[in-house]
Phi, psi and omega in degrees: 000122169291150144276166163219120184274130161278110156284109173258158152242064188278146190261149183341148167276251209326349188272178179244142194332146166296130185279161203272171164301132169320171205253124179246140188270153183307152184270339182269339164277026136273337164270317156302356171273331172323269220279011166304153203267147135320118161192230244300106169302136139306139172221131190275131183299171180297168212236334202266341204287310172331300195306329181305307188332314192280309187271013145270343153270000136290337187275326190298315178313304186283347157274343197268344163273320187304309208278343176276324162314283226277337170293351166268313162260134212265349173293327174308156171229112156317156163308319187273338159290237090119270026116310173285314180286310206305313169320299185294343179250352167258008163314295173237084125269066236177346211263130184238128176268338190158183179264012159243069123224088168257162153326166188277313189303317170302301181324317173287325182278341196249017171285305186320296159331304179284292214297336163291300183304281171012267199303310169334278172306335156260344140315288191311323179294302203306329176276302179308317187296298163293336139353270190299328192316295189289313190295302163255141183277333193288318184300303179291348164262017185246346168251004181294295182331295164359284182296312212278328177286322207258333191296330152317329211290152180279154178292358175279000194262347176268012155311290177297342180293328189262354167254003151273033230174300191252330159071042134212161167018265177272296195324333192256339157286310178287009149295308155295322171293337140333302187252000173281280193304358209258325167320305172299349168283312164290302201301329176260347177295292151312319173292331185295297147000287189288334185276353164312131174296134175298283181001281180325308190272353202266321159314302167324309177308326176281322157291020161076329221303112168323169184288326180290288164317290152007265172317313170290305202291305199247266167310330154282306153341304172313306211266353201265310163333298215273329166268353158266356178288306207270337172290349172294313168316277192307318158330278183313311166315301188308288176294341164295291220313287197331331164277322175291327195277280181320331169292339162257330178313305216047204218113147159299106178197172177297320212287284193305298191292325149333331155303307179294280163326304201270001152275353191246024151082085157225070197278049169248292190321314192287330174288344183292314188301270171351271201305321226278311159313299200288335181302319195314311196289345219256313209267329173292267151021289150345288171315303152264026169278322149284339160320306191300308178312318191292340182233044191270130180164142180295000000 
């Protein structure tokens, strides 16, 4: 006896309903859903505008006391005289009348100038100097007294050693700058020195590696943070100095025209000069600080 199989062809229970056609919408509702406004997005302010905030309301602070001073002394120059001359003397700062009545720009380049050889000439010392400092001990223990007496000394006291020696000026200012800047240059150079882990030298010792390899291979890759930290140091000694020192020298300089100004009662000037020191020392300062960052590393 056969069977006989039904095949239906009725479709699943279970599969799913055919979907209906999509509902097309009206032309006058698709056009008012158009002109609906988006929306509202949140958009996060710039990352740099917090950071602004403050020192625009600290510079706002510190003009808004300069002005309250000078409107109580009437000898004080307001922010807005003050603002007024300054327009007029970088109006031409180039400008030459003889030789001490120059521009503000002369005056900057050429305090900028000394302050170049100065520092200059204490870089070449100062570092090699920290170098041995650090490197050998009987030099560091032969150069502590030294250091620890002379380095307190003010840098205005070493003036006259220097228009006695050189028997002019300028020579006697860069000469202060010199010997003002060059401490902060041993002193970190050497502690960078002394932070080389021994492990490192005692392998050199064990490669035969000259004093020179040495130096190229190891210490200087090491030594190079700490020594740029002390030419940043040093660089901010220098530009202080450079005003005290021209102000007794004279001569052309920022230091000398501050001088210059205040016999001739001109306290506008002298306030210009104050920012003109400090923008400068600020744009140095700066300058090297990106340096230094470039060779920042554990």
């Amino acid at each position: 006896m056969s069977a006989v199989v039904n095949i239906s062809r009725e479709p699943f229970e279970d599969a799913a309903p055919p979907s209906p056609p999509p509902a097309v919408m009206p032309k006058a509702a698709s056009a008012a859903k158009a002109a609906e406004p988006p929306p509202y997005v949140r958009t996060r302010a710039p990352e740099w505008l917090p950071r602004l905030i403050g020192p625009v309301i600290g510079a706002a602070l510190f003009i808004g006391l300069w002005a309250l001073l000078s409107s109580s002394s009437p000898n004080l120059p307001g922010p807005v005289k003050t603002w007024a001359s300054a327009v007029q003397v970088f109006g031409d700062p180039f400008y030459r009348k003889g030789p001490n009545d120059q521009g503000i720009g002369w005056n900057v380049l050429n305090s900028l100038g000394r302050v170049g050889v100065g520092f200059g000439l204490a870089a070449l010392a100062g570092i090699p100097l920290g170098f041995l400092v650090g490197r050998f001990r009987f030099l560091s223990d032969m150069s502590a007294p030294i250091i620890s007496l002379l380095r307190p000394v003010s840098p205005l006291a070493w003036l006259p050693i220097g228009l006695l020696v050189f028997k002019a000026a300028n020579p006697a200012a860069i000469w202060v700058i010199f010997i003002s800047s060059i401490w902060p240059m041993i002193i970190n150079t050497a502690a960078g020195v002394r932070q080389v882990p021994q492990d490192y030298l005692n392998v050199a010792r064990v490669l035969n590696l000259s004093e020179w390899k040495v130096f190229t291979r190891i210490l200087f890759p090491a030594v190079l943070p700490y020594m740029m930290t002390g030419v940043r140091l040093a660089m901010g000694v220098a530009w202080l100095v450079i005003v005290a020192a021209e102000m007794l020298t004279g001569g052309v300089g920022i230091g000398f025209w501050v001088w210059d100004e205040w016999n001739n009662l001109n306290v506008e000037h002298i306030i210009i000069a104050i920012f003109t020191v400090g923008i400068i020392g600020l744009a140095l300062e700066q300058l090297l600080l990106l340096v230094a960052r470039r060779f920042e590393y554990e």
